[in-house]
N, C-alpha and C positions, 0 to 999 in steps of 0.2 A: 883595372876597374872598367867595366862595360861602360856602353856610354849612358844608358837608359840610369846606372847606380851614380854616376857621373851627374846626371843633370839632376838625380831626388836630391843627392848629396847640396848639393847648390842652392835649391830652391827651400830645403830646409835653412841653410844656412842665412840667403834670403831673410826666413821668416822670423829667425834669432837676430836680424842687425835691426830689422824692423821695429822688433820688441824693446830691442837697445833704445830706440831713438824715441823709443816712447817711455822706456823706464827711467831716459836719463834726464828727461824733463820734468821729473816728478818733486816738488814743492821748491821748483826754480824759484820762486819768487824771497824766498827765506835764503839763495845761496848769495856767495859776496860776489864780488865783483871779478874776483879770480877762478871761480870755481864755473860762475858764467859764462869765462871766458873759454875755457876747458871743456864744458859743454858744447859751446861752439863749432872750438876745435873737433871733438870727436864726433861731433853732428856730421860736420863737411867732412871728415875721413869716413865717416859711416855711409855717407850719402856715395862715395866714391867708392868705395871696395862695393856696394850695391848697384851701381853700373857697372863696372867691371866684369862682376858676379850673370850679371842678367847678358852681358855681350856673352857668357861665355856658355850662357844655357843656350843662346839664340845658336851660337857657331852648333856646338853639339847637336841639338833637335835638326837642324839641317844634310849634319853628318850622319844624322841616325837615320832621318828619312832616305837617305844616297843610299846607304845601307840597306834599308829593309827595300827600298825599289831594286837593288839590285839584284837582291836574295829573292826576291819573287820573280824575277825576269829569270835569275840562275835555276828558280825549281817549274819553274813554267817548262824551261828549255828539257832539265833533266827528265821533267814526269814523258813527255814527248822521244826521250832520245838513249836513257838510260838501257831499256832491254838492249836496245840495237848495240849500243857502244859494250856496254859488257859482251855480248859473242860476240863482236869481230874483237874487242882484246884476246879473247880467249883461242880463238881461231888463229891469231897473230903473235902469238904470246912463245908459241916454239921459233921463232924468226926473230923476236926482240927479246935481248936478257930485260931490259926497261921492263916491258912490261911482264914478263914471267915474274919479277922479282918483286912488283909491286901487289902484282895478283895474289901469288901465292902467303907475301905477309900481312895481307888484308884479312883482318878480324870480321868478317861478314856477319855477323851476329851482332855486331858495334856497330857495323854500318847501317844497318836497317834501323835499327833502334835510334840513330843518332842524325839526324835529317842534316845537319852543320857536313856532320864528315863525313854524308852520302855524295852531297852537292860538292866536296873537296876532290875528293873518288873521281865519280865523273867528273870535273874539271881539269884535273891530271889526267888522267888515261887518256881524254880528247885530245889534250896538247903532246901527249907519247905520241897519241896514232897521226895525228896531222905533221 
């Protein structure tokens, strides 16, 4: 699960305990003295898996920002460096099986199309050639 499907998943689930803690209060005053207590109970475990729930959007939104800063720093670099790195692979690529073998099974039509496993590409081939 992505992280972005990760934290909707949560923050809906969030909005269903919410509704709990409001549905479950509904003509308290008619219930006995056991079913009050019950209520209680699952008020405070409702109130707890809703912290729990909101630490775990907080971690994720943090990870996703690390993520997308890093993704834009990685396509900053690429948009800058890609032409250059592709011909010296290609130049280099009769001297390294590494990189003949990556070059030649690159689906370039995928690549272009898919900006995730353009920035993949280029990050390998950098780390072949250095």
């Amino acid at each position: 699960m992505s992280l972005k499907r990760a934290i909707d998943f949560k923050n809906s689930y969030i909005l269903a305990l919410r509704k709990r803690l409001v549905l479950i209060k509904k003509d308290y005053a008619l219930k006995n003295e056991y079913e009050k207590n019950e209520i209680e109970i699952i008020t405070f475990q409702t109130l707890s898996i809703i912290g729990h729930a909101t630490r775990f959007i907080q971690e994720k939104k943090s990870e996703l920002n690390i993520e997308l800063n890093q993704f834009y720093s990685d396509l900053e670099e690429m948009d800058k460096e890609y032409d250059i790195l592709i011909e010296l692979a290609k130049r280099k690529q009769s001297d390294n099986i590494t990189l003949k073998h990556v070059l030649y099974h690159t689906n370039w039509k995928y690549i272009e199309d898919n900006i995730d496993e353009k920035i993949k590409l280029f990050k390998n081939l950098k780390e072949i050639l250095s």
